[in-house]
N, CA, C and O atoms as a CHARMM CRD file, in Angstrom:
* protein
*
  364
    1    1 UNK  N     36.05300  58.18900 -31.79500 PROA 1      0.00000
    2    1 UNK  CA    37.25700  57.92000 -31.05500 PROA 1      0.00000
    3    1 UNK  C     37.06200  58.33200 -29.59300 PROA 1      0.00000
    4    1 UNK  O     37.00200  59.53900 -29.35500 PROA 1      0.00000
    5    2 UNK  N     36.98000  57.65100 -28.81600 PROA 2      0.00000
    6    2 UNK  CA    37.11300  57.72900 -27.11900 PROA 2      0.00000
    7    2 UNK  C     38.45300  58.61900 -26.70800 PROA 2      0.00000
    8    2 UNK  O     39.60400  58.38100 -27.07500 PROA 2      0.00000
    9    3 UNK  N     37.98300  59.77100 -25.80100 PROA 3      0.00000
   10    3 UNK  CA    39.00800  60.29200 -25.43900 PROA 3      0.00000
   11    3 UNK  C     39.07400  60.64800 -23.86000 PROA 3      0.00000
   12    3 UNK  O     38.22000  61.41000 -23.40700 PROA 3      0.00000
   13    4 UNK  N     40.14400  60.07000 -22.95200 PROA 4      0.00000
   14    4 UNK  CA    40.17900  60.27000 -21.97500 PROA 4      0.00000
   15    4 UNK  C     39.76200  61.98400 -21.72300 PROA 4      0.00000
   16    4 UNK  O     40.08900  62.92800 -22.44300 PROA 4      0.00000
   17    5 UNK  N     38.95700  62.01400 -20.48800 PROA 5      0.00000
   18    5 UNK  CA    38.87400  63.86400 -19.94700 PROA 5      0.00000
   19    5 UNK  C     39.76800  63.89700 -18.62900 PROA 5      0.00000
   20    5 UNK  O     40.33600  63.05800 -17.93100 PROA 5      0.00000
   21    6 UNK  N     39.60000  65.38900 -18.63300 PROA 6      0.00000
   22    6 UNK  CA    40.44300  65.63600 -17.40600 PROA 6      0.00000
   23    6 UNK  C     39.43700  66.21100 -16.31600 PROA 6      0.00000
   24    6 UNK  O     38.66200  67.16100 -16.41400 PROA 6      0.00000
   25    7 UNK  N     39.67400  65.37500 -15.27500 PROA 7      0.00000
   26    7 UNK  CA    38.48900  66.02700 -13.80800 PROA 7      0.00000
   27    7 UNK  C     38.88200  66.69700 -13.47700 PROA 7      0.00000
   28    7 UNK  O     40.09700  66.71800 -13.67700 PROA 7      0.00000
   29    8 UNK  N     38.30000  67.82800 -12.69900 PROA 8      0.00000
   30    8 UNK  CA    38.43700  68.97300 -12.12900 PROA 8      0.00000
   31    8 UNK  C     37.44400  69.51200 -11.44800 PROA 8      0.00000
   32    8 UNK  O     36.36900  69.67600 -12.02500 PROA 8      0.00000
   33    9 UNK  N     37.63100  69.96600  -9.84200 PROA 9      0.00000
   34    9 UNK  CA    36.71700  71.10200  -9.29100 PROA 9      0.00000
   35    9 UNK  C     37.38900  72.75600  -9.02500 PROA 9      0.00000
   36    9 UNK  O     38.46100  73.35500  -9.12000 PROA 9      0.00000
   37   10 UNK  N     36.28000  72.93900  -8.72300 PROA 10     0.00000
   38   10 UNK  CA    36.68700  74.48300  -7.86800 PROA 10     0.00000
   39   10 UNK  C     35.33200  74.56100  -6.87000 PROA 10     0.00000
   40   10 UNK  O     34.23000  74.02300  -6.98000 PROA 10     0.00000
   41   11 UNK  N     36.04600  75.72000  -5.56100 PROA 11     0.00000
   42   11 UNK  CA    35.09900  75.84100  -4.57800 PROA 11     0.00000
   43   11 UNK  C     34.43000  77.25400  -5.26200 PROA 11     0.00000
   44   11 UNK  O     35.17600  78.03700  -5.85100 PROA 11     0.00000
   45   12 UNK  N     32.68500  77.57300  -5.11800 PROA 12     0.00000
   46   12 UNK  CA    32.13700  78.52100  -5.36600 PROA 12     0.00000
   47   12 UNK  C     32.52200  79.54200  -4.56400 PROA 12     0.00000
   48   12 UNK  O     33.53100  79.42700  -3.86800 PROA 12     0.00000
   49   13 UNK  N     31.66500  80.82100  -4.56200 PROA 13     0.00000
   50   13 UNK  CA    31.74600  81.88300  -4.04300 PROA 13     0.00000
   51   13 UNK  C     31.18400  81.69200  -2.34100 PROA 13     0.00000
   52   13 UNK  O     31.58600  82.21600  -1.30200 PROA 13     0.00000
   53   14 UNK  N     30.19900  80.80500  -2.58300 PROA 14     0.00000
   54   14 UNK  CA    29.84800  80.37400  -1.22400 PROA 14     0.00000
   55   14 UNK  C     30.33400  78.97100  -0.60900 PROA 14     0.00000
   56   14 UNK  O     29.78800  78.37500   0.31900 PROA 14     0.00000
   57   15 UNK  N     31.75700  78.46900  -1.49600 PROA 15     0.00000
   58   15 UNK  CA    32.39400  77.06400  -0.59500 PROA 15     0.00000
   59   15 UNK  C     31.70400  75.55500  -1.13300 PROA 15     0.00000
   60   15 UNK  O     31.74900  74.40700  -0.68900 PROA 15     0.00000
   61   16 UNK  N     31.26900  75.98000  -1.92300 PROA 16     0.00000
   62   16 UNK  CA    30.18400  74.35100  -2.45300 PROA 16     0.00000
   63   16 UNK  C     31.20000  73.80500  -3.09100 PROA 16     0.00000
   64   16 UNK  O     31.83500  74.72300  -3.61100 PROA 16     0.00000
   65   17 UNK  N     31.78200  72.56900  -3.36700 PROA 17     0.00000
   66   17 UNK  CA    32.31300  71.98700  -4.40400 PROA 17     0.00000
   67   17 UNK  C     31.85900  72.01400  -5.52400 PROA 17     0.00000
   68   17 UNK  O     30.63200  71.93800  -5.60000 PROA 17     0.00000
   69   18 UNK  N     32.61200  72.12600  -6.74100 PROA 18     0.00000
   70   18 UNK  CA    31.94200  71.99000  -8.24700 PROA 18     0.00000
   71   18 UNK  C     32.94100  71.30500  -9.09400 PROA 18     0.00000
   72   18 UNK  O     34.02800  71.79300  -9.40500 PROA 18     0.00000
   73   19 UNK  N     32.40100  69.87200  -9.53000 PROA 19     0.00000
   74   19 UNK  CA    33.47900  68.81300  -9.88800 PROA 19     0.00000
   75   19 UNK  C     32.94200  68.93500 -11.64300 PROA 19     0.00000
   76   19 UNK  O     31.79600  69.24100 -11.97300 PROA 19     0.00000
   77   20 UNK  N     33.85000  68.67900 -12.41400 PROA 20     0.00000
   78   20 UNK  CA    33.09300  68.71500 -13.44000 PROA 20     0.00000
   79   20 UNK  C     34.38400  67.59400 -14.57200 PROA 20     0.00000
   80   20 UNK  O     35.24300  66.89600 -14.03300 PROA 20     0.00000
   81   21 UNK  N     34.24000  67.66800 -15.87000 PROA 21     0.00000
   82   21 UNK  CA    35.41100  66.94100 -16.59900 PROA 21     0.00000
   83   21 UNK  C     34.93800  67.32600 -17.95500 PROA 21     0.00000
   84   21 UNK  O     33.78700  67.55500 -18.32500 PROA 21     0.00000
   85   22 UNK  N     35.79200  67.34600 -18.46500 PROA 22     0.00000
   86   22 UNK  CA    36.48300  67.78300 -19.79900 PROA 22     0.00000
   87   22 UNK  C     37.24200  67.60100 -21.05500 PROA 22     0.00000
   88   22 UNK  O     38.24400  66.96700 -20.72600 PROA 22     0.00000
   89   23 UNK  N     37.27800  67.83500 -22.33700 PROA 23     0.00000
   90   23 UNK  CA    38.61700  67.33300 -22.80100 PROA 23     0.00000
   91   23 UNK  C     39.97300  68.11600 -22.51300 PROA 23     0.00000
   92   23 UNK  O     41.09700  67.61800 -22.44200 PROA 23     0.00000
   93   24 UNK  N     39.69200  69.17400 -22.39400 PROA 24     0.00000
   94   24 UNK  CA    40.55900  70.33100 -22.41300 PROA 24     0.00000
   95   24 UNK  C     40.31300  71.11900 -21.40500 PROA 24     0.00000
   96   24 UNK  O     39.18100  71.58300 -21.27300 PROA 24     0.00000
   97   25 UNK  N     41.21000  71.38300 -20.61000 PROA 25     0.00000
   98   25 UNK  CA    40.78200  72.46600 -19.43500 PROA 25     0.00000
   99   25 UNK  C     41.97400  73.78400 -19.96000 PROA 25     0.00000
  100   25 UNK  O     43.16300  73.72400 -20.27400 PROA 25     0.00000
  101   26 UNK  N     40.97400  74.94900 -19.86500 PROA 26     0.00000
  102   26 UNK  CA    42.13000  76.24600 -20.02800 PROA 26     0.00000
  103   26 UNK  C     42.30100  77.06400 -18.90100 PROA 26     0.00000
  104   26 UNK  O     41.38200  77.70700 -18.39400 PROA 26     0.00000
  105   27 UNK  N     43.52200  77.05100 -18.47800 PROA 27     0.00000
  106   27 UNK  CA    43.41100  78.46200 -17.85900 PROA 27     0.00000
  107   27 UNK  C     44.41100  80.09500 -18.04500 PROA 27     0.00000
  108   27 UNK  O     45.50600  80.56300 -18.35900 PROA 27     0.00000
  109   28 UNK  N     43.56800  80.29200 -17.75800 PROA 28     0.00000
  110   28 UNK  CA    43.90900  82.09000 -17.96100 PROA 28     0.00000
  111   28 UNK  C     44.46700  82.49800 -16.77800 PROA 28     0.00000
  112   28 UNK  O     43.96800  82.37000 -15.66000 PROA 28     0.00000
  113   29 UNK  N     45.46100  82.96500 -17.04900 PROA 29     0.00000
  114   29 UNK  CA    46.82700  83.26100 -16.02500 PROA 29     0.00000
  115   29 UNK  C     46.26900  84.71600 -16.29500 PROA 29     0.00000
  116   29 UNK  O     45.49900  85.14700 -17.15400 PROA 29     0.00000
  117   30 UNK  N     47.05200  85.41300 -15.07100 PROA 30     0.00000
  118   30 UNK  CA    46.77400  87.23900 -15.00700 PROA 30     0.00000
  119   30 UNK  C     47.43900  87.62500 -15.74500 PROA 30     0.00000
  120   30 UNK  O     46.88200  88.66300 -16.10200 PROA 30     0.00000
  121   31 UNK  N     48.68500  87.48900 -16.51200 PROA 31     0.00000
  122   31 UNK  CA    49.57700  87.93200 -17.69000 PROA 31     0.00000
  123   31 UNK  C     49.15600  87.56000 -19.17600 PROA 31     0.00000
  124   31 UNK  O     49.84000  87.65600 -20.19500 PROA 31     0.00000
  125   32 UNK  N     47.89000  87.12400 -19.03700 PROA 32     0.00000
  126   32 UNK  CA    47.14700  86.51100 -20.32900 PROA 32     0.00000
  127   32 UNK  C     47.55300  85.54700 -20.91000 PROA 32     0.00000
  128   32 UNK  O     47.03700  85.10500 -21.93700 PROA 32     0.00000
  129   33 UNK  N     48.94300  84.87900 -20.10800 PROA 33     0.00000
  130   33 UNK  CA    49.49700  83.30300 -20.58600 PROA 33     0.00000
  131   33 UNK  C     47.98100  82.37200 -20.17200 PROA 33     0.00000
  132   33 UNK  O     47.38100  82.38000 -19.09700 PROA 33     0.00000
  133   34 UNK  N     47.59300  81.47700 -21.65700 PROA 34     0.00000
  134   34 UNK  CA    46.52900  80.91800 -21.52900 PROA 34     0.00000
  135   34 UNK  C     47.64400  79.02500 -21.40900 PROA 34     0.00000
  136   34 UNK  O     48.40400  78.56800 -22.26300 PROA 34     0.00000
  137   35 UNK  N     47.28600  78.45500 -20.12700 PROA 35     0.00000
  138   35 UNK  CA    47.50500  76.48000 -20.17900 PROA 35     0.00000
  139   35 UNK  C     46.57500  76.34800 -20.17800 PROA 35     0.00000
  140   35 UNK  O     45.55000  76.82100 -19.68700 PROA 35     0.00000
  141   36 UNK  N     47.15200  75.00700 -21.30700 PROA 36     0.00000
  142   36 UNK  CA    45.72200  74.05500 -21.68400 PROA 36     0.00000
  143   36 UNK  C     46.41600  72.66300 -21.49200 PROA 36     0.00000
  144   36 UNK  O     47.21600  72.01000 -22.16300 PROA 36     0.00000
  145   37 UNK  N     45.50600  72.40900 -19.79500 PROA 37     0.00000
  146   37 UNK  CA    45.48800  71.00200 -19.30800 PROA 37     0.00000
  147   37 UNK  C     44.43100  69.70900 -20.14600 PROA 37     0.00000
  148   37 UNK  O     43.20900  69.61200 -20.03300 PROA 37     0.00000
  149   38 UNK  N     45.25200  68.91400 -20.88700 PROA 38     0.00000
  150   38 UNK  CA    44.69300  67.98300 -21.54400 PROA 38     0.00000
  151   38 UNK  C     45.67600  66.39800 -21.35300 PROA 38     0.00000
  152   38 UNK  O     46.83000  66.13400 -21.01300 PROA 38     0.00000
  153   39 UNK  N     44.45600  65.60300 -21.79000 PROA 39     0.00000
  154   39 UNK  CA    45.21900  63.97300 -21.53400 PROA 39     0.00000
  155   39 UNK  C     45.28400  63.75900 -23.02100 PROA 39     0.00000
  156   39 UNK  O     45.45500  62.55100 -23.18700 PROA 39     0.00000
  157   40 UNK  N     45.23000  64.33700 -24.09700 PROA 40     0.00000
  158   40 UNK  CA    45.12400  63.88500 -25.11900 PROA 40     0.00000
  159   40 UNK  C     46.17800  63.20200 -26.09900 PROA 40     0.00000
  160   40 UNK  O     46.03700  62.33500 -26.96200 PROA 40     0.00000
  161   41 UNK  N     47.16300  63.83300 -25.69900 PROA 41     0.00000
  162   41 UNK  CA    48.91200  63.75400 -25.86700 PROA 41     0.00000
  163   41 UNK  C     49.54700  62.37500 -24.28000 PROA 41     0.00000
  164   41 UNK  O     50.22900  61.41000 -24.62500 PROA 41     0.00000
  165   42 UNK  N     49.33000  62.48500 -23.38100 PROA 42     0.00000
  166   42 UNK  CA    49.53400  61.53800 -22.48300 PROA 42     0.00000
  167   42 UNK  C     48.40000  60.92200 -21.74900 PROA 42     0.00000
  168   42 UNK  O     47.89100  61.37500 -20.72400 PROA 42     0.00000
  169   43 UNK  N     48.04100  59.78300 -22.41500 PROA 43     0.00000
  170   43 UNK  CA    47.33700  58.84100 -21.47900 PROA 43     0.00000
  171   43 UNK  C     47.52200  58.49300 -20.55100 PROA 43     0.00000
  172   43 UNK  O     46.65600  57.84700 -19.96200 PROA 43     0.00000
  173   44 UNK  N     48.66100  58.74100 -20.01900 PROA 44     0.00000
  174   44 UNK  CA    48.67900  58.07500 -18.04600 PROA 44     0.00000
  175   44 UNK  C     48.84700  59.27300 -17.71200 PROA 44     0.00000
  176   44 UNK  O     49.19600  59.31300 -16.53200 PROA 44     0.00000
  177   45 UNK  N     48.75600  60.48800 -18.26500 PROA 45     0.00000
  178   45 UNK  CA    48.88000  61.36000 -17.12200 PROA 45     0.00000
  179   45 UNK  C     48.25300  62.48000 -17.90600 PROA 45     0.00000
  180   45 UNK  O     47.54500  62.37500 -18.90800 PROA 45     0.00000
  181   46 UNK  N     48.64800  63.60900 -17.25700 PROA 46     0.00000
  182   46 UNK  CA    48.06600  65.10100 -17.96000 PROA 46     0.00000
  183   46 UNK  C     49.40900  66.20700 -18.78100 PROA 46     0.00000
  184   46 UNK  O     50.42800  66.58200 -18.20100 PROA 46     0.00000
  185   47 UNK  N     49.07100  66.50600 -20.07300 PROA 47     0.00000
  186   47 UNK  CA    49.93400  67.31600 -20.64400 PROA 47     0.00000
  187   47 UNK  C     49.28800  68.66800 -20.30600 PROA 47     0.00000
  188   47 UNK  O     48.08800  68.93900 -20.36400 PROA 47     0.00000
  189   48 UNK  N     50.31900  69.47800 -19.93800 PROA 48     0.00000
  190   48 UNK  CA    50.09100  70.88400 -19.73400 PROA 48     0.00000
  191   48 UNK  C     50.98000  71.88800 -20.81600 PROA 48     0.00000
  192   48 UNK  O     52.20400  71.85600 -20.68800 PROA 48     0.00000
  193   49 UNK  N     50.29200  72.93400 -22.06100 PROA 49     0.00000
  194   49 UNK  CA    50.75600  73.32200 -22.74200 PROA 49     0.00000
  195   49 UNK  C     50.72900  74.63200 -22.64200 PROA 49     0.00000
  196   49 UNK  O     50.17800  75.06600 -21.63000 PROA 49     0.00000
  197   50 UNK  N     51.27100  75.59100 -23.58200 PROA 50     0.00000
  198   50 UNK  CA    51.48400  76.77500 -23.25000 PROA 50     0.00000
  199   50 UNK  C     51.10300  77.46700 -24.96600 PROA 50     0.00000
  200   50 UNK  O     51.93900  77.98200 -25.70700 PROA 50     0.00000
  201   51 UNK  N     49.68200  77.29000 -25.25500 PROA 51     0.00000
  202   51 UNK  CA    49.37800  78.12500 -26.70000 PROA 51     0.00000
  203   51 UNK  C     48.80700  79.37800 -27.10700 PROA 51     0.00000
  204   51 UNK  O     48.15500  79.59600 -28.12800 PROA 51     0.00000
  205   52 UNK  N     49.28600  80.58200 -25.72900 PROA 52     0.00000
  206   52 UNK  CA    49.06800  81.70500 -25.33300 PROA 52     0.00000
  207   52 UNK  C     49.69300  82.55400 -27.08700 PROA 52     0.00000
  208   52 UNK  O     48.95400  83.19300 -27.83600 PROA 52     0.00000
  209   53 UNK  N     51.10700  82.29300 -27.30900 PROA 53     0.00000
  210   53 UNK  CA    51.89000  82.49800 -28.33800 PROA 53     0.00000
  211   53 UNK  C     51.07500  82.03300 -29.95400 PROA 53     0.00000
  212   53 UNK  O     51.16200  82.82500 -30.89200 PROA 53     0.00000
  213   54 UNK  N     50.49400  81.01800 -30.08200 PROA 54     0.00000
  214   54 UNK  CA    50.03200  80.55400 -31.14300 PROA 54     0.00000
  215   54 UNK  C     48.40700  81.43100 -31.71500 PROA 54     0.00000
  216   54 UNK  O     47.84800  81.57300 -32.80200 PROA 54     0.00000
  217   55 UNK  N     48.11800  81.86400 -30.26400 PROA 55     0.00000
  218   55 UNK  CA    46.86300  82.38900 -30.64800 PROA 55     0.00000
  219   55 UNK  C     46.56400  84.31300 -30.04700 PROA 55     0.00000
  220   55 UNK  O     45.49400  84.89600 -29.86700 PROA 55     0.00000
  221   56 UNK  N     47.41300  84.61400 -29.95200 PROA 56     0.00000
  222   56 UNK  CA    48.03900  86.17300 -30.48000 PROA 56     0.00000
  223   56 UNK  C     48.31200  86.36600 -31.61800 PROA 56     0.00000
  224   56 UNK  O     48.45500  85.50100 -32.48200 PROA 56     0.00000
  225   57 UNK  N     48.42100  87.61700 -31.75000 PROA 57     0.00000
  226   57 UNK  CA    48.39900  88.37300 -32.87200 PROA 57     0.00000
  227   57 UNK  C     49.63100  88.32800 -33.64900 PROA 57     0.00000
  228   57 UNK  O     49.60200  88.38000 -34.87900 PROA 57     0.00000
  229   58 UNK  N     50.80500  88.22400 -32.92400 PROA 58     0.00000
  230   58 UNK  CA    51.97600  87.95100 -33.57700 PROA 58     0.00000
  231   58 UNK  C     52.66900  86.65500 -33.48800 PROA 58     0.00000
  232   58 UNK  O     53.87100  86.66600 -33.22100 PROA 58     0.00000
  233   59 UNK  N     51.83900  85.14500 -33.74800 PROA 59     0.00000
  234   59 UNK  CA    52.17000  83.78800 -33.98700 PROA 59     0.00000
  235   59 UNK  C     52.93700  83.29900 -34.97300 PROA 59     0.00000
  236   59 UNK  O     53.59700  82.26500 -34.87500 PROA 59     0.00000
  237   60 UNK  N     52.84900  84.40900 -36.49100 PROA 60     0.00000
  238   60 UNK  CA    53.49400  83.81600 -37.31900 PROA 60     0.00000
  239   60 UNK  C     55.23200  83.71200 -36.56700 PROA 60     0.00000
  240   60 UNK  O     55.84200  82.64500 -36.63500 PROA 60     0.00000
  241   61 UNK  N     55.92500  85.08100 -35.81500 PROA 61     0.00000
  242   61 UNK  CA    57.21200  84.66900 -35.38400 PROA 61     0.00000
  243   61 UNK  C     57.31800  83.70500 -34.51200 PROA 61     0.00000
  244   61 UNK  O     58.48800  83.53500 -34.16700 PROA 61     0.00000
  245   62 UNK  N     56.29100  82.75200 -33.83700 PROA 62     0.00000
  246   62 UNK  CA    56.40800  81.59600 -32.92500 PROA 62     0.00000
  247   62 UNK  C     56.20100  80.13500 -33.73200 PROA 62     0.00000
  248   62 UNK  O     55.04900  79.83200 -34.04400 PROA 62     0.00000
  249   63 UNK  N     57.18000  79.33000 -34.03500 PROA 63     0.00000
  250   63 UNK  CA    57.01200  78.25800 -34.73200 PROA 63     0.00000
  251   63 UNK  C     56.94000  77.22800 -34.18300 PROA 63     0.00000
  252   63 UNK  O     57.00400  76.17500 -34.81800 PROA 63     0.00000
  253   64 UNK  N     56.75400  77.27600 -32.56800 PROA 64     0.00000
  254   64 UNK  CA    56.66100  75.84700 -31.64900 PROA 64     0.00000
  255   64 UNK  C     55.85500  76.45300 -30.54200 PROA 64     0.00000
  256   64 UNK  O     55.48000  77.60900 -30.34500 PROA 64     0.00000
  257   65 UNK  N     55.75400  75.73700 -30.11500 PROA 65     0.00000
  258   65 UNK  CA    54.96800  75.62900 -28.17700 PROA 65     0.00000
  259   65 UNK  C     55.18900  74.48500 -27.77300 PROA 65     0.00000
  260   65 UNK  O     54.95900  73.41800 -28.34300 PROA 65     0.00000
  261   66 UNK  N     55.80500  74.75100 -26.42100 PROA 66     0.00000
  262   66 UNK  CA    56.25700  73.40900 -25.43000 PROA 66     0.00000
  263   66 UNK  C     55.19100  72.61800 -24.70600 PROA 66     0.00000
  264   66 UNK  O     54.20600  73.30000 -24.42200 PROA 66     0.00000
  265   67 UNK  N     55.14500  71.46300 -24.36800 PROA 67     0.00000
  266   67 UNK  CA    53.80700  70.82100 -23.79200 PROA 67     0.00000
  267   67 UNK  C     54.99300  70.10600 -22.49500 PROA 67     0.00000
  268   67 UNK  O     55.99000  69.41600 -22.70700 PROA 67     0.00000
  269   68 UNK  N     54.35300  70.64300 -20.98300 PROA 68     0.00000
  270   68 UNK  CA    55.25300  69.58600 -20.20700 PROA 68     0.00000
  271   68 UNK  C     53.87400  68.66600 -19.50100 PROA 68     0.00000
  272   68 UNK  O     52.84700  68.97100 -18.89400 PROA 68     0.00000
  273   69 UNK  N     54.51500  67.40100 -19.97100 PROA 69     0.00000
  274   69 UNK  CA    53.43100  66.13800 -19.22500 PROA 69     0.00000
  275   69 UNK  C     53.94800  65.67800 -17.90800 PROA 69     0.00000
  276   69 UNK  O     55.05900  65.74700 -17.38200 PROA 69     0.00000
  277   70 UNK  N     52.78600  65.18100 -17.53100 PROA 70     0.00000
  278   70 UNK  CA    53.16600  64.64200 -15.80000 PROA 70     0.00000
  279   70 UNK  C     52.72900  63.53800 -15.94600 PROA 70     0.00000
  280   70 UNK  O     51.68900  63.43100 -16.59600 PROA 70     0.00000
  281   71 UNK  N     53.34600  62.38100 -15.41500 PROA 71     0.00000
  282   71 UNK  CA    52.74100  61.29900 -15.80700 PROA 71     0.00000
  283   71 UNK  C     53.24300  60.20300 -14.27900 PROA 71     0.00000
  284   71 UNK  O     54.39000  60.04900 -13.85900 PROA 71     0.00000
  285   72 UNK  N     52.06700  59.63800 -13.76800 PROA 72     0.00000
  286   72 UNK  CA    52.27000  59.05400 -12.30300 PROA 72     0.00000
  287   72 UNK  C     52.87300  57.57800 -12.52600 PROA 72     0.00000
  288   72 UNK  O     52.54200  56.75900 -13.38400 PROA 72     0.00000
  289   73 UNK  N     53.90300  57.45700 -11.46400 PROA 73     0.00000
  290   73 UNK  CA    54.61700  56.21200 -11.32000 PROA 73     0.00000
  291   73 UNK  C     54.42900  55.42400 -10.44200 PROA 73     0.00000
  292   73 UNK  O     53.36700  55.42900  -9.82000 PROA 73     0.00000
  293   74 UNK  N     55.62500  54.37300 -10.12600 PROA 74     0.00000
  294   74 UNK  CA    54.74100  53.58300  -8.69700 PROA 74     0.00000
  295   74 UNK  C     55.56500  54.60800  -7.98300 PROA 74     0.00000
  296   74 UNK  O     56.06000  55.70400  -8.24600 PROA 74     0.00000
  297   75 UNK  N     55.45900  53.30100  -6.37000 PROA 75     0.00000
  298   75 UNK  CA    56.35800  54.40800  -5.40400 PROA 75     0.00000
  299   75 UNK  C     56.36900  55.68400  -5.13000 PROA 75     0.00000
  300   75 UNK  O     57.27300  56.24100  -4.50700 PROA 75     0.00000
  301   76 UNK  N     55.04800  56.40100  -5.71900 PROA 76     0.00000
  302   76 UNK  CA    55.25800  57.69500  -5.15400 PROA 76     0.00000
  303   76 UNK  C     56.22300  58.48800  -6.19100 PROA 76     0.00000
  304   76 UNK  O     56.73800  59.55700  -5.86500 PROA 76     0.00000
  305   77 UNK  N     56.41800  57.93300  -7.37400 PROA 77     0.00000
  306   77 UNK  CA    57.09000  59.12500  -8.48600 PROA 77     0.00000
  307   77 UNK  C     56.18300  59.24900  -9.34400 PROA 77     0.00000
  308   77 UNK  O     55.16400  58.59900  -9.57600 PROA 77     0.00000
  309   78 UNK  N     56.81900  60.49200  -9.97700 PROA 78     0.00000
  310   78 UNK  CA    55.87900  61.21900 -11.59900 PROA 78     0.00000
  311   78 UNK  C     57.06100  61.16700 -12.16000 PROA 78     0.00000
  312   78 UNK  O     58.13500  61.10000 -11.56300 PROA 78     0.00000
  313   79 UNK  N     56.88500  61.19700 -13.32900 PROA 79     0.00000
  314   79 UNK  CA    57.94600  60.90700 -14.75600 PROA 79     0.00000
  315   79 UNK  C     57.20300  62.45000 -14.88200 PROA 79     0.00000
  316   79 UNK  O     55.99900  62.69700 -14.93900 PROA 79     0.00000
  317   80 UNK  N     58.53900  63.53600 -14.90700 PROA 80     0.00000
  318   80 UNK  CA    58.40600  64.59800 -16.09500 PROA 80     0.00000
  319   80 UNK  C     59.36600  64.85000 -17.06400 PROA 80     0.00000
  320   80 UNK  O     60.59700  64.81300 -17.05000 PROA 80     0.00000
  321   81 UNK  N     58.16500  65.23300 -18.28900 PROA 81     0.00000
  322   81 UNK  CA    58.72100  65.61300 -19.62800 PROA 81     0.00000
  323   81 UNK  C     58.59200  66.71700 -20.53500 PROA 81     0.00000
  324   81 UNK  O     57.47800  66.94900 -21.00300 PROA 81     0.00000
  325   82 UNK  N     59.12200  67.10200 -20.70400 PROA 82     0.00000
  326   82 UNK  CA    59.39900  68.50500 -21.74800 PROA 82     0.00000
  327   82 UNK  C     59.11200  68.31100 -23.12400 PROA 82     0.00000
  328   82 UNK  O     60.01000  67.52900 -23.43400 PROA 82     0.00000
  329   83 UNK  N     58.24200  68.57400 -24.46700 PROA 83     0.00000
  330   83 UNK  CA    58.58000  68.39100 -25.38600 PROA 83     0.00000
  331   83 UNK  C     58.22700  70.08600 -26.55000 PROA 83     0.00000
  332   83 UNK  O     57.35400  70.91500 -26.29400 PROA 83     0.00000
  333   84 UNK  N     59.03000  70.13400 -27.54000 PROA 84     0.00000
  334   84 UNK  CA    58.78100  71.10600 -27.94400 PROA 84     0.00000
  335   84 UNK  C     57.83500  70.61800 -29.59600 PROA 84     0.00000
  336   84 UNK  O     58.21800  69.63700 -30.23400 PROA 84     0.00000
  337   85 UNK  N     56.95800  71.23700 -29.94100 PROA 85     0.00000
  338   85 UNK  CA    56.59200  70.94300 -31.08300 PROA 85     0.00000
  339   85 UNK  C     55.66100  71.92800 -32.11500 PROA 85     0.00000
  340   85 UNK  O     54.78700  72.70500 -31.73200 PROA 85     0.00000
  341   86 UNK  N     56.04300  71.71100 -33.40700 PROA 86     0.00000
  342   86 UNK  CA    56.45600  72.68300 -34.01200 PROA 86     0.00000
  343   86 UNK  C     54.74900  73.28500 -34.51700 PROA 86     0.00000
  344   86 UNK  O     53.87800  72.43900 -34.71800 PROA 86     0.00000
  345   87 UNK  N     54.49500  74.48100 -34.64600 PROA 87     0.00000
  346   87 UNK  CA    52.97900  74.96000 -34.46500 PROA 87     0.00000
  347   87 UNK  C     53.25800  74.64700 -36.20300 PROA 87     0.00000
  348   87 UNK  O     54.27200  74.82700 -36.87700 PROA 87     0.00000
  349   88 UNK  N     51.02200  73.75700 -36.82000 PROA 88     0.00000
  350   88 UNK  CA    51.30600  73.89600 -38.33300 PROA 88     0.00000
  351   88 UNK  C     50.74900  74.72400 -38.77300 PROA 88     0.00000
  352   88 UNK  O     49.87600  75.36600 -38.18800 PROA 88     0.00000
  353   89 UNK  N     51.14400  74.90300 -39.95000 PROA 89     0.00000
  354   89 UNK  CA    50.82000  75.83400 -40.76700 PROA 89     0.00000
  355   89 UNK  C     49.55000  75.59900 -41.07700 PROA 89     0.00000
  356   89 UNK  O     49.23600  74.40900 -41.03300 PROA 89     0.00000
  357   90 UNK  N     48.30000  76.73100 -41.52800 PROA 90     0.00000
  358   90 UNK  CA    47.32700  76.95200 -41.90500 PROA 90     0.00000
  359   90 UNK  C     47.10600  76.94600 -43.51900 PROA 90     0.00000
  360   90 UNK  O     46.07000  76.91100 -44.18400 PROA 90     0.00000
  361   91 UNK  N     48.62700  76.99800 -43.93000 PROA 91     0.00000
  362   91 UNK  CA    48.51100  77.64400 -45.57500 PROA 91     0.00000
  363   91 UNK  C     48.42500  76.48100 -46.54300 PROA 91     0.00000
  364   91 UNK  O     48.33700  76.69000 -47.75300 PROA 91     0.00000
């Protein structure tokens, strides 16, 4: 199955560009909230999720995680969306 990636750079320590792509990009926030930028959920655009909660130690009391997508329009708009969905069970 073909799956769109998501591009991405960052500048090095010495200013070089570094472009690279992905299925999943994570990042690690300083409060240990981990987003995970993926197209996998929105094909025209990028879903950004929040599964910091699902993969701690105390997940069983979290039964969802929200994903907000961005998704580009004409004219210079983005369509945003909120969705909540429900984490599954392992058992």
């Amino acid at each position: 199955m073909w799956e769109s990636k998501v591009s991405a750079f960052y500048y090095d320590e010495k200013g070089k560009k570094i472009s690279f792509s992905t299925n999943e990009l994570y990042l690690v926030l300083d409060n240990g909230q981990v987003l995970t930028v993926s197209k996998s959920h929105n094909t025209d655009g990028v879903s950004i999720s929040d599964h910091s909660l699902i993969h701690s130690n105390n997940h069983k009391e979290h039964k969802e995680f929200a994903v907000f997508s961005i998704t580009p329009s004409a004219c210079n708009v983005i369509v945003l969306d909120s969705q909540k969905h429900v984490v599954k069970s392992n058992d």
